[in-house]
C-alpha positions as CSV (number, residue, x, y, z in Angstrom):
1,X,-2.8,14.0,-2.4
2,X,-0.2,16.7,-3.1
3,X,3.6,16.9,-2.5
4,X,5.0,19.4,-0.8
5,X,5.5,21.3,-3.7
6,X,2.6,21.1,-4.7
7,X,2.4,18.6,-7.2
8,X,-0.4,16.0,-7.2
9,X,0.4,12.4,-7.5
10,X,-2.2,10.0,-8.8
11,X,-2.5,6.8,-8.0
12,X,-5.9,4.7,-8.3
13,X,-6.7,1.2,-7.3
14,X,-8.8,0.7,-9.9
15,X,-6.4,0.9,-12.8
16,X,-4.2,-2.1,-10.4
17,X,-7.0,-4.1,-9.1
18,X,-9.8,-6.4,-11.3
19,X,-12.3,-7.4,-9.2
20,X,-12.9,-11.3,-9.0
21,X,-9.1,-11.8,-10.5
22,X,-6.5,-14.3,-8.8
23,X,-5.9,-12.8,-5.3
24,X,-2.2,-13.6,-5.2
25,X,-1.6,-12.1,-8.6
26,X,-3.8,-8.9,-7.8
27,X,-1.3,-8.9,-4.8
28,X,1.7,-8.8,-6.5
29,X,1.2,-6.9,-9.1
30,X,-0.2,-3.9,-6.9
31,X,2.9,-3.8,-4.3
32,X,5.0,-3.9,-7.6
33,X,3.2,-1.1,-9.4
34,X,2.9,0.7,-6.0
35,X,6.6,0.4,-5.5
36,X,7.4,1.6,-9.5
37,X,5.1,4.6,-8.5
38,X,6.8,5.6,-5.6
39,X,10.0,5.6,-7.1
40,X,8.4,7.7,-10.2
41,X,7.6,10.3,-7.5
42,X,11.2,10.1,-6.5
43,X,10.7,8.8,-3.2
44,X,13.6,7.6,-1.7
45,X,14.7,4.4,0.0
46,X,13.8,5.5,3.4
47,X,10.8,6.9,2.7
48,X,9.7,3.7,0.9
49,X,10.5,1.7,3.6
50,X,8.1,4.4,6.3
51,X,5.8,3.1,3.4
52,X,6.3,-0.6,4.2
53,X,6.3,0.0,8.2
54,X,2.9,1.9,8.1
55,X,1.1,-1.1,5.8
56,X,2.9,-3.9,8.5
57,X,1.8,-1.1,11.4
58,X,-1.6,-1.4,9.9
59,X,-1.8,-5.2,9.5
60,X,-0.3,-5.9,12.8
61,X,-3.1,-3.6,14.1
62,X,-5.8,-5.0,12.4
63,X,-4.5,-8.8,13.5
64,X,-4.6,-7.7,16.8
65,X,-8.2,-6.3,17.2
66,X,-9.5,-9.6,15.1
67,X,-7.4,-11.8,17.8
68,X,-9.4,-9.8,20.8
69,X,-12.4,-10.2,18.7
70,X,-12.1,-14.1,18.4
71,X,-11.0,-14.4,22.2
72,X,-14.1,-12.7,23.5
């Protein structure tokens, strides 16, 4: 991924996420270091909260196709 000037940003899971650690902690601590990332890149409030919006966007879409699943 690239800014729009050009500069890449680098962010991998797998320097956030151990596999077969505590799932709660594993959550936290990657929407903590996502956040400090983001605000390293200088993103601003508002753009951190488009952030937010398109995960709940995502979740709320993906709760709704496993409701219509389950209903069939």
């Amino acid at each position: 991924m690239k800014t729009e000037d050009g500069d890449k940003i680098v962010f991998t899971f797998d320097t956030i996420v151990i596999p077969g650690g505590n799932s709660e902690a594993l959550a936290v601590n990657l929407a903590r270091q996502f956040y400090q990332q983001m605000r390293k890149q200088e993103f601003d409030q508002k753009q951190i909260l488009r952030v937010a919006t398109e995960l709940v966007s995502c979740l709320t879409a993906s709760l709704e196709e496993y409701r219509k699943k389950i209903m069939r």
